[in-house]
N, C-alpha and C positions, 0 to 999 in steps of 0.2 A: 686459976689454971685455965689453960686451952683446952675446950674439949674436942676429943679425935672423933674423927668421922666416921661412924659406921657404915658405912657406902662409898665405894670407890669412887675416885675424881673421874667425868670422862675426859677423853685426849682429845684437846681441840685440834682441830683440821689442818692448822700446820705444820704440828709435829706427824699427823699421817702422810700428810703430800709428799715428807722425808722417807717415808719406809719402805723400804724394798718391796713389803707384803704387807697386807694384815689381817690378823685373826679375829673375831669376833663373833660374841654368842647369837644365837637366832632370835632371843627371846627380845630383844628391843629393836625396834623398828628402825626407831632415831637412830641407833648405834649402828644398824646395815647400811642404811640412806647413808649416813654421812662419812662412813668409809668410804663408801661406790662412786663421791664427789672427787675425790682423789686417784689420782691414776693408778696406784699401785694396785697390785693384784691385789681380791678381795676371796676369805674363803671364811664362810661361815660355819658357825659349829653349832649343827639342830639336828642331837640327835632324838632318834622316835621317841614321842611322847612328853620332849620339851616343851616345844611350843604347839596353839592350836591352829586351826584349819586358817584364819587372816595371816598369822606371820606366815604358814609355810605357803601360802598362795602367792605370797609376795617374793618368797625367796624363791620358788618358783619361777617367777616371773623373772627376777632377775638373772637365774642363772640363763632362762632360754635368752635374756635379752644380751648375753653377755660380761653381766658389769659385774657380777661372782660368781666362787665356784661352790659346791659343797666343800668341807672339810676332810681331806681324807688323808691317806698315810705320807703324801709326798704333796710338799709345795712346788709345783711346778708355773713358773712364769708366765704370764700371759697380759695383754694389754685391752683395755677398753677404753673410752671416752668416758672425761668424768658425769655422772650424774648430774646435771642440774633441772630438777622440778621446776623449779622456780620461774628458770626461763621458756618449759618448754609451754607451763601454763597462762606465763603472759604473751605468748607467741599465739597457743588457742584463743586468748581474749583480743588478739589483735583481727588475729581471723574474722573470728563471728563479728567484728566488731564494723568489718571491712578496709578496716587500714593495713589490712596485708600481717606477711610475718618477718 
């Protein structure tokens, strides 16, 4: 027999780049980052006493920076620029590096 998963599959990134919206809990980092890579509205769910002071620093950080929102009683739309770390850290290493960005 097959054994079943006790841990949910995550959704790779291009079934999110599809969603009108997405929901997602606070408690995994990966799981915030790589919604906020997708355009779609992002609204996380950390309520008190989920997560500790690094994830809520970061959910923090992202809603001031735009790219989610909290979770609250109404999904209201809104747009950001997808996430990408990736590039913004090789853009920093080009900098110091003096090849510009």
């Amino acid at each position: 027999p097959i054994p079943q998963r006790r841990r949910p599959v995550a959704v790779a990134l291009p079934e999110v780049s599809l969603a009108d919206a997405v929901v997602v809990t606070g408690d995994s980092v990966s799981m915030v980052c790589e919604a906020c890579a997708a355009t779609a509205p992002v609204f996380v769910y950390a309520p008190p006493g989920m997560v500790g002071e690094k994830h809520a620093r970061l959910h923090r950080d992202l809603f001031e920076m735009g790219y989610a929102r909290p979770l609250g009683e109404r999904l209201e739309h809104f747009a950001h620029p997808p996430l990408n770390a990736a590039r913004d850290i090789a853009d920093e290493i080009r900098r110091r590096a003096g090849f510009g960005a």
